[in-house]
BATOR-985106 format. One record per atom (N, C-alpha, C): atom name; x, y, z; residue in three letters. Coordinates in steps of 0.05 Angstrom, whole numbers, plus 32768, in hexadecimal, padded with zeros to 4 digits. Last residue first. Example, Ala and Ser with C-alpha at 12.3 -4.5 7.8 and 13.67 -1.06 7.14 Angstrom:
<pts>
N | 8101 | 7FD3 | 808E | SER $
CA | 8111 | 7FEB | 808F | SER $
C | 8102 | 8001 | 809D | SER $
N | 8108 | 7F8E | 809C | ALA $
CA | 80F6 | 7FA6 | 809C | ALA $
C | 8108 | 7FBE | 809C | ALA $
</pts>
This chain:
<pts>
N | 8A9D | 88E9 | 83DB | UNK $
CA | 8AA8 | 8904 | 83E3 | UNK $
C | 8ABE | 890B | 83DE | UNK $
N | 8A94 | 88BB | 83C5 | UNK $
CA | 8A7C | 88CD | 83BA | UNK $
C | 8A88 | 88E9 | 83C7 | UNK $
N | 8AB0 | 8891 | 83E6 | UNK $
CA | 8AB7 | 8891 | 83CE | UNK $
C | 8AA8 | 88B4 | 83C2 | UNK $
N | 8A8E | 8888 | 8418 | UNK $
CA | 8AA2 | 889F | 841A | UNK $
C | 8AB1 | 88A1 | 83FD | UNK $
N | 8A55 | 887A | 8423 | UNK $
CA | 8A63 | 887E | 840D | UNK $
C | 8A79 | 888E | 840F | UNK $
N | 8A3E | 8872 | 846E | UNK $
CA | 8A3F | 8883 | 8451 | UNK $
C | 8A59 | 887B | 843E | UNK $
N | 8A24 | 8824 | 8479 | UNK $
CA | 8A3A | 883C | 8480 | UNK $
C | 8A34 | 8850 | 8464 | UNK $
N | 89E2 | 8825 | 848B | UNK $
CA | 89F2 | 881F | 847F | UNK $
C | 8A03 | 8830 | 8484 | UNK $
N | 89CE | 880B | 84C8 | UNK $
CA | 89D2 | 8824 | 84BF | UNK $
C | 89E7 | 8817 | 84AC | UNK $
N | 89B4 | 87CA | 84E4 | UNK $
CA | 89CB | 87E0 | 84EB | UNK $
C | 89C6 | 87F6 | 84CF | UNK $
N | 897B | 87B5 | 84F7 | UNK $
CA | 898C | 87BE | 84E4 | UNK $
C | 899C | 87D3 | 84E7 | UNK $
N | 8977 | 8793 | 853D | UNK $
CA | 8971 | 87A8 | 8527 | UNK $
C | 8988 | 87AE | 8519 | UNK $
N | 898E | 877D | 8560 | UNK $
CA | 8986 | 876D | 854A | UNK $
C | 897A | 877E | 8532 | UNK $
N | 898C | 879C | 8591 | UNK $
CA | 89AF | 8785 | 8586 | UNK $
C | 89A5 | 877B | 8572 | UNK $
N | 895B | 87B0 | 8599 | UNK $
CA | 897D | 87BE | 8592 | UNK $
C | 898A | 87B2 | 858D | UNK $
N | 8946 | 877F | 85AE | UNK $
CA | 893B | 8789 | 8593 | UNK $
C | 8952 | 879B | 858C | UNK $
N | 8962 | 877F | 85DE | UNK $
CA | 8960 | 876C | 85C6 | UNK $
C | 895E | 876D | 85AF | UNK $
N | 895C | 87A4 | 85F5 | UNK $
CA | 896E | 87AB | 85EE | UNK $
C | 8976 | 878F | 85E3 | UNK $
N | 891D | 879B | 8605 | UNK $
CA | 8925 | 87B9 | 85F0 | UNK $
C | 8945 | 87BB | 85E5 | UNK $
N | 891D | 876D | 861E | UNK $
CA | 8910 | 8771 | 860A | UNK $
C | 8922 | 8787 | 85FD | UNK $
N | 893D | 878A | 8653 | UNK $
CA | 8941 | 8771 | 8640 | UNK $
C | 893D | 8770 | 8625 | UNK $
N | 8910 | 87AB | 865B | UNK $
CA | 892C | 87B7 | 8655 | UNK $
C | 893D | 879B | 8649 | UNK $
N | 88E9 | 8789 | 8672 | UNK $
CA | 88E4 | 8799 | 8656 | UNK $
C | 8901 | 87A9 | 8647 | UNK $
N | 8901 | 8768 | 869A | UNK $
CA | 88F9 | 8762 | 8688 | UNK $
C | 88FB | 8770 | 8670 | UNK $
N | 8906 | 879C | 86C0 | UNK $
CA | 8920 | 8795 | 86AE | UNK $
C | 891A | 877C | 8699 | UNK $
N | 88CE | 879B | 86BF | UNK $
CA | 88DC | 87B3 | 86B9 | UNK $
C | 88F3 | 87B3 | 86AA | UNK $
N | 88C2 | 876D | 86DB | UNK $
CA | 88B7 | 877E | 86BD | UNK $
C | 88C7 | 8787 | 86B9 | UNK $
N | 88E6 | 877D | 8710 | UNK $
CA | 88F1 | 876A | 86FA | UNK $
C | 88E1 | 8765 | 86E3 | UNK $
N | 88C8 | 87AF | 871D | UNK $
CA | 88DF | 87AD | 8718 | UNK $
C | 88EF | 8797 | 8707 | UNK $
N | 88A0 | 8788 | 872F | UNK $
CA | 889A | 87A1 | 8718 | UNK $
C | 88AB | 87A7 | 8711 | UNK $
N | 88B1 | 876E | 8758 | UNK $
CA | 88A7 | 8757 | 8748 | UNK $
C | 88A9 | 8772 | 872D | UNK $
N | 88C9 | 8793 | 8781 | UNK $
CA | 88D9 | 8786 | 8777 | UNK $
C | 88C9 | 876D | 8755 | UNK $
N | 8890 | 87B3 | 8792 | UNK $
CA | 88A3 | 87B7 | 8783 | UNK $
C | 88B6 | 879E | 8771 | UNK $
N | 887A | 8784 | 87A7 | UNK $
CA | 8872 | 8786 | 8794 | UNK $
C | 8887 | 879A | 877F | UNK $
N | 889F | 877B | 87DE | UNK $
CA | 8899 | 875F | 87BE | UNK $
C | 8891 | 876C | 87A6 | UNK $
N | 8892 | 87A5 | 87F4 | UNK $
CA | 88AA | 879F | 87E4 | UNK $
C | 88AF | 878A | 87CE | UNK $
N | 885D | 87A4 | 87FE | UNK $
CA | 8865 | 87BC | 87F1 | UNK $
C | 887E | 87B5 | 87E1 | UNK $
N | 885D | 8775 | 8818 | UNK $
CA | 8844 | 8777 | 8801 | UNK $
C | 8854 | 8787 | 87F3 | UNK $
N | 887D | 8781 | 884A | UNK $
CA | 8885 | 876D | 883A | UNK $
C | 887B | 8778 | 881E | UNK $
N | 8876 | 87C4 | 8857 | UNK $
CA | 8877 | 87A8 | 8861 | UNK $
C | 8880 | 8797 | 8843 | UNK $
N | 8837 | 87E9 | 8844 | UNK $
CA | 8851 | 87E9 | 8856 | UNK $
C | 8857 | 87D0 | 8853 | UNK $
N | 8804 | 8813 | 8830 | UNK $
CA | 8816 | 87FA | 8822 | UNK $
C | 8831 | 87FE | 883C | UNK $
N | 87C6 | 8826 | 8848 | UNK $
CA | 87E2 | 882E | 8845 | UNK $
C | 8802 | 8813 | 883E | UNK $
N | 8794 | 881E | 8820 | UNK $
CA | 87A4 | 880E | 8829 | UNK $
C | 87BE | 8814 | 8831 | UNK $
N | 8768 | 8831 | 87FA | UNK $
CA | 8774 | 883A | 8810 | UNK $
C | 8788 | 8832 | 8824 | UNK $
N | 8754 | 8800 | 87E4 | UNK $
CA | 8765 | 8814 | 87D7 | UNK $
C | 876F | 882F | 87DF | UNK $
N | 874F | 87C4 | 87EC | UNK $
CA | 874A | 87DC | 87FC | UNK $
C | 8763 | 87F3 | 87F0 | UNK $
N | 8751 | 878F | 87E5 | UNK $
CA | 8753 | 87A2 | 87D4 | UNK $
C | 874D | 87C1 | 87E0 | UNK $
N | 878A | 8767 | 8802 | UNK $
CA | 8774 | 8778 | 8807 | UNK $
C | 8769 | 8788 | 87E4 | UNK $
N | 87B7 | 8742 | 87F9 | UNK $
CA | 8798 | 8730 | 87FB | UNK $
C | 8784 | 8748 | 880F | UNK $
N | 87E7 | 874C | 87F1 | UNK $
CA | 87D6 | 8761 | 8811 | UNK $
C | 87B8 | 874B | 8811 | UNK $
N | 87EC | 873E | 87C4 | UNK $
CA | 87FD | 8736 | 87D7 | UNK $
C | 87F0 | 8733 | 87F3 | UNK $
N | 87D1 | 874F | 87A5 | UNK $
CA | 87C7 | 8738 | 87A3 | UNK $
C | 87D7 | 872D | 87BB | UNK $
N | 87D1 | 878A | 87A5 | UNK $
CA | 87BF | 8788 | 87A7 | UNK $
C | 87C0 | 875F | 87B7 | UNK $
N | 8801 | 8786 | 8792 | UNK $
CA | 8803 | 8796 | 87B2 | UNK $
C | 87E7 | 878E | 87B5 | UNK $
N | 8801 | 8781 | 875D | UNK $
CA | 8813 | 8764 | 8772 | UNK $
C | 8805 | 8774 | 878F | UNK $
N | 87E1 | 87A4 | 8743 | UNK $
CA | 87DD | 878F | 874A | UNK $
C | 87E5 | 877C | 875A | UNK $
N | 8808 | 87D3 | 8751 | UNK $
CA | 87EF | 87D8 | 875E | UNK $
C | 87DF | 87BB | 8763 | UNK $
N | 882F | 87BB | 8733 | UNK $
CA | 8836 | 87C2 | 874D | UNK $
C | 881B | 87C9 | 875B | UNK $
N | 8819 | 87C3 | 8705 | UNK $
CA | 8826 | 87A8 | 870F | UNK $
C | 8829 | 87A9 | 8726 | UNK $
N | 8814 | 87F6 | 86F9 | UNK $
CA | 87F8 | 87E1 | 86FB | UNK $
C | 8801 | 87C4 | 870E | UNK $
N | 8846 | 880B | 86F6 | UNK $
CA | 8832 | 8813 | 8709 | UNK $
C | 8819 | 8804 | 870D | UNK $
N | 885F | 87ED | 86CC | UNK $
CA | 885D | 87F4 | 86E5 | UNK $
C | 8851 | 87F7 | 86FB | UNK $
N | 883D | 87FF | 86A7 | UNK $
CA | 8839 | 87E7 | 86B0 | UNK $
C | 884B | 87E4 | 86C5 | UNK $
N | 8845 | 8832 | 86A9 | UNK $
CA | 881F | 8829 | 86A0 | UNK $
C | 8825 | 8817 | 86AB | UNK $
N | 8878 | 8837 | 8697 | UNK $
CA | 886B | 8852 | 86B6 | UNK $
C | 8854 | 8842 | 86B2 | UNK $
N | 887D | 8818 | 8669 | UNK $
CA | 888E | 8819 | 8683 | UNK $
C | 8887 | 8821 | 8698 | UNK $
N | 8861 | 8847 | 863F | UNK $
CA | 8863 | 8822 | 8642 | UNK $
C | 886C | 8817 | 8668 | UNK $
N | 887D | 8873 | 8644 | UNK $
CA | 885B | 886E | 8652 | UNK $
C | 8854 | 884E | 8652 | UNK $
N | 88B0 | 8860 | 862C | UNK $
CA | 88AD | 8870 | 864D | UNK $
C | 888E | 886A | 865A | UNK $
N | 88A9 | 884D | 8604 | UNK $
CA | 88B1 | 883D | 8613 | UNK $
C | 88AA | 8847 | 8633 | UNK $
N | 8889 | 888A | 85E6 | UNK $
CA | 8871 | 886E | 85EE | UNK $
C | 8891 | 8854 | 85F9 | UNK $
N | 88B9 | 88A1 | 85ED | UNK $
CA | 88AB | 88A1 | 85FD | UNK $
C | 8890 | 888B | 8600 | UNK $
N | 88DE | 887E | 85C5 | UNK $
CA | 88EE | 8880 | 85DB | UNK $
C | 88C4 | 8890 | 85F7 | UNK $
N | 88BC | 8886 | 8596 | UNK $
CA | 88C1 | 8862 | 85A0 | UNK $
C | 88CC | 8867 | 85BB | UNK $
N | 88BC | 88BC | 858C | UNK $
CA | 88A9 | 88AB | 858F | UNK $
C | 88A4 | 888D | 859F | UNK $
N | 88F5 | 88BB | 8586 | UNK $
CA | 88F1 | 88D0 | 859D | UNK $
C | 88D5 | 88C8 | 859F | UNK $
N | 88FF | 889C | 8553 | UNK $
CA | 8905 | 889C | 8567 | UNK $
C | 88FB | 88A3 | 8592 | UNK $
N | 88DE | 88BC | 8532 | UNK $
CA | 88D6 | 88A1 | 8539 | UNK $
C | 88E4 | 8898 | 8553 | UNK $
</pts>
């Protein structure tokens, strides 16, 4: 479950990412031309906007870790 939850985070992350960044570059440049060699301002805003998702979602993930059920301790009486 683990090694499940750890890659759908990874394809979670690389999808929206990458969409976010295709969308801000898009809305920034006010082109849709998808040939567009990206330079300049557009390119950097948009990074920096996908990047703070990003640490958004890393927020999120180490929320839900500080509130999840801790592990009972083992029975050391039983050895």
């Amino acid at each position: 479950m683990l090694n499940l939850m750890r890659v759908l985070g990874t394809s979670l992350g690389v999808a929206t990412a990458s969409s976010m960044l295709s969308w801000r570059i898009q809305a920034l440049s006010g082109t849709d031309d998808r040939g567009l060699t990206f330079a300049g301002r557009p390119l950097l805003d948009a990074i920096v906007e996908s990047l703070l998702v990003l640490a958004v979602f890393a927020l999120i993930a180490a929320a839900v870790s500080l509130v999840r059920a801790k592990p009972a301790a083992p029975d050391r009486a039983a050895s």
